[in-house]
Each structure stands twice: as C-alpha cells, then as structure tokens.
C-alpha positions as CSV (number, residue, x, y, z in Angstrom):
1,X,118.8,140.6,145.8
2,X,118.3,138.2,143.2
3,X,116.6,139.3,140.2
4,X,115.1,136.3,138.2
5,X,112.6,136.9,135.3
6,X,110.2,135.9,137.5
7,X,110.9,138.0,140.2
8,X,111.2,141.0,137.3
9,X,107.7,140.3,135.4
10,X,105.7,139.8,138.9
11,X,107.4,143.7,140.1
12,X,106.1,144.6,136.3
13,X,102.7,143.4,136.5
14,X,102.1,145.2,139.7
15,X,103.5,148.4,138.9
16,X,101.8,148.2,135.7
17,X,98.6,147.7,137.7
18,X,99.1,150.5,140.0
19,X,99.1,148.2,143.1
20,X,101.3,148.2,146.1
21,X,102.5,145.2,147.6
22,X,100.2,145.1,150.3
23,X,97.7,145.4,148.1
24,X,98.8,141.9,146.4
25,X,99.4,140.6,150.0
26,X,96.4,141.1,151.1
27,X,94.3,139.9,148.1
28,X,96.7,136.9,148.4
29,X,96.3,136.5,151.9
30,X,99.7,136.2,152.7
31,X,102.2,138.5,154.8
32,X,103.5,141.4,152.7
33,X,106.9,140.5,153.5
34,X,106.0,136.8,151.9
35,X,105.1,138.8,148.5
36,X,108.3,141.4,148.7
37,X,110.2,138.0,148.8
38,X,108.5,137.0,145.6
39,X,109.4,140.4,143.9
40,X,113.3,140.0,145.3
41,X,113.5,136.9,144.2
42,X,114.0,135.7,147.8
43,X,111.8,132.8,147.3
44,X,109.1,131.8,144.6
45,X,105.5,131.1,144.8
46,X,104.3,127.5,144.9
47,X,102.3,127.1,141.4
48,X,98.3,127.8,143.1
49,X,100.0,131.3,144.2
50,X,101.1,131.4,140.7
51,X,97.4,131.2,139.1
52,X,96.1,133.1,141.8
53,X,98.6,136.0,140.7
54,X,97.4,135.8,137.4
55,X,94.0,136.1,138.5
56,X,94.9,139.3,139.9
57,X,96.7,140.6,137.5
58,X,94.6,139.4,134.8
59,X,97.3,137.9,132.9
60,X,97.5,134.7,131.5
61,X,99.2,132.1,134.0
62,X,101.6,131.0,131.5
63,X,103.8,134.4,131.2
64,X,104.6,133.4,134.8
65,X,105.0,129.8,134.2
66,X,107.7,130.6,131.4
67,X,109.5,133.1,133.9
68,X,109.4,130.6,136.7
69,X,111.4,128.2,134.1
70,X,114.1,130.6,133.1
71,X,117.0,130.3,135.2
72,X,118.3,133.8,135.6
73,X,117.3,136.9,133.9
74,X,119.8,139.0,132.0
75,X,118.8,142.8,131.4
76,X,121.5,143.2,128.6
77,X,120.4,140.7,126.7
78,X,116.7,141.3,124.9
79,X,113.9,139.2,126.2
80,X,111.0,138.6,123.8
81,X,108.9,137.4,126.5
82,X,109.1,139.9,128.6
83,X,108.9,142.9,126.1
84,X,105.2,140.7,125.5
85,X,104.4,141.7,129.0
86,X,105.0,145.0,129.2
87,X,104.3,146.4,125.4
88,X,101.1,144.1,124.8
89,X,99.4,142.5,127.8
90,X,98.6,146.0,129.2
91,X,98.0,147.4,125.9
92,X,94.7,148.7,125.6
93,X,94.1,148.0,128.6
94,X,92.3,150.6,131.3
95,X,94.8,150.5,133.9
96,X,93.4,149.1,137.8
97,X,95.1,152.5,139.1
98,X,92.4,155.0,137.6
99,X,89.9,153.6,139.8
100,X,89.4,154.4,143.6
101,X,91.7,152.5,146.0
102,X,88.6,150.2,147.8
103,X,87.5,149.4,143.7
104,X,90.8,147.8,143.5
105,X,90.7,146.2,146.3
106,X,87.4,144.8,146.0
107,X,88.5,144.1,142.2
108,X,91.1,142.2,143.6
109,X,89.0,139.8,145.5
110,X,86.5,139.6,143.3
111,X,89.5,138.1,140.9
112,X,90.1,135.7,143.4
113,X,86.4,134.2,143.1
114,X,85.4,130.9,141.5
115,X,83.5,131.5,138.5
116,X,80.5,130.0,140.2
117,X,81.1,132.2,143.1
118,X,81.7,135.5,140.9
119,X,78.1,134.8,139.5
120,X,76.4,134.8,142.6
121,X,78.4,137.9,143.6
122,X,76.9,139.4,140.8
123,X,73.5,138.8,141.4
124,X,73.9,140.2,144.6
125,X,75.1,143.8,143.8
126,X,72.1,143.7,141.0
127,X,69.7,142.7,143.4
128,X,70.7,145.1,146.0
129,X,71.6,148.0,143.2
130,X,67.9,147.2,142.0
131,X,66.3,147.2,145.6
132,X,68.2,151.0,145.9
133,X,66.8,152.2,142.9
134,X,63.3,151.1,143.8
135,X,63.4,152.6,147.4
136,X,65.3,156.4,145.4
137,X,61.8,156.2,142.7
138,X,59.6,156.4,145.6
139,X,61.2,158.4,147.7
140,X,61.4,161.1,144.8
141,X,57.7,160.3,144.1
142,X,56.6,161.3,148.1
C-alpha cells in the first residue's frame, strides 16, 4: 500500500464524514474498487474527480490539490496541513453521519449538482412539500 498525503486526507475526509466507500463510489459514479485505489494510494484521481470530491466532502478543493503535490507523506514528521483538516475543516461542523443513510446519499448527489441545477432541485421539493401540505389541511378539514 502506498500511503501518500493524498491518499491519507481523502481516507480522513470520508471517515470524518461517516461515509463508506461505496457510498463515495457511487456518488462519484465510479467502481468502488476505483475509489479504494484512491484511498491506497494505488492510483490518483484526474483533477475533475478531485473537485467533485470536494463537492462531496464539502471541503475546499485546494486541501486536496496541496496533497496531490506532496510527494510522500511521513506520519512522524508533523504536517500542518493535514492537522487543518482534521482539527478545523470539520470543526463545528454537524457531521453527514447523524442523518439517515438515504439523506446522505441524496446529500451526496445533491453535492454533485450545478448550482443552476441545485436551484431547480430546490424548487422542486418546495413545490411538492407545499402541494403535501395543501392536500394534509384539507384532508384534516373533511
């Protein structure tokens, strides 16, 4: 296995997020095996798989730019960037793990959305939450 930062912060991010890797795959779209290989540090992701793991994560981009970068990653030695990830990035933070399992899926591909597209999204569930709560007020009132 070959453990570079990258390969270190990605594992961190999803555990931190309470995801499994199929979970990631999935939202990804790729094989789960094709993720496990980012985590191992088999192989690394091509830069649009890079942002679109930031999306997901809801991280920055850059903190796995800068990883990418690094060569190798020593444990002994102490990493500033990586003690950003873990102590602040998730600070305050409600973690994607104290919601249901299909909320974090749906979550996840609602990170994967154009902005454009997360709008219409939007107005979708408020239209069709509104339309609900019409149809519950008369029901109650017959």
């Amino acid at each position: 296995m070959n453990n570079t930062k990258f390969s270190l912060v990605l594992r961190q991010c999803r555990e931190n997020a309470g995801l499994t890797q199929k979970q990631v795959s999935d939202a990804l779209g790729v094989e789960r095996s094709t993720y496990a290989y980012y985590e191992t540090g088999t192989t690394r992701p091509s830069g649009s798989m890079i942002i679109k793991l930031a999306n997901i994560f809801n991280i920055n981009y850059s903190i796995f730019m800068e990883a990418v970068s690094d060569v190798e990653f020593d444990n002994s030695e102490e990493d500033e960037s990586f003690t950003t990830l873990t102590d602040v990035s998730w600070r305050d933070r409600e973690r994607m793990y104290a919601i249901a399992k299909d909320e974090q899926n749906m979550l996840l591909l609602y990170r994967m959305l154009t902005s454009d597209q997360k709008s219409k999204v939007l107005d979708l569930i408020k239209k069709y939450r509104a339309e609900n709560l019409d149809r519950d007020k008369k029901v109650k009132k017959s």
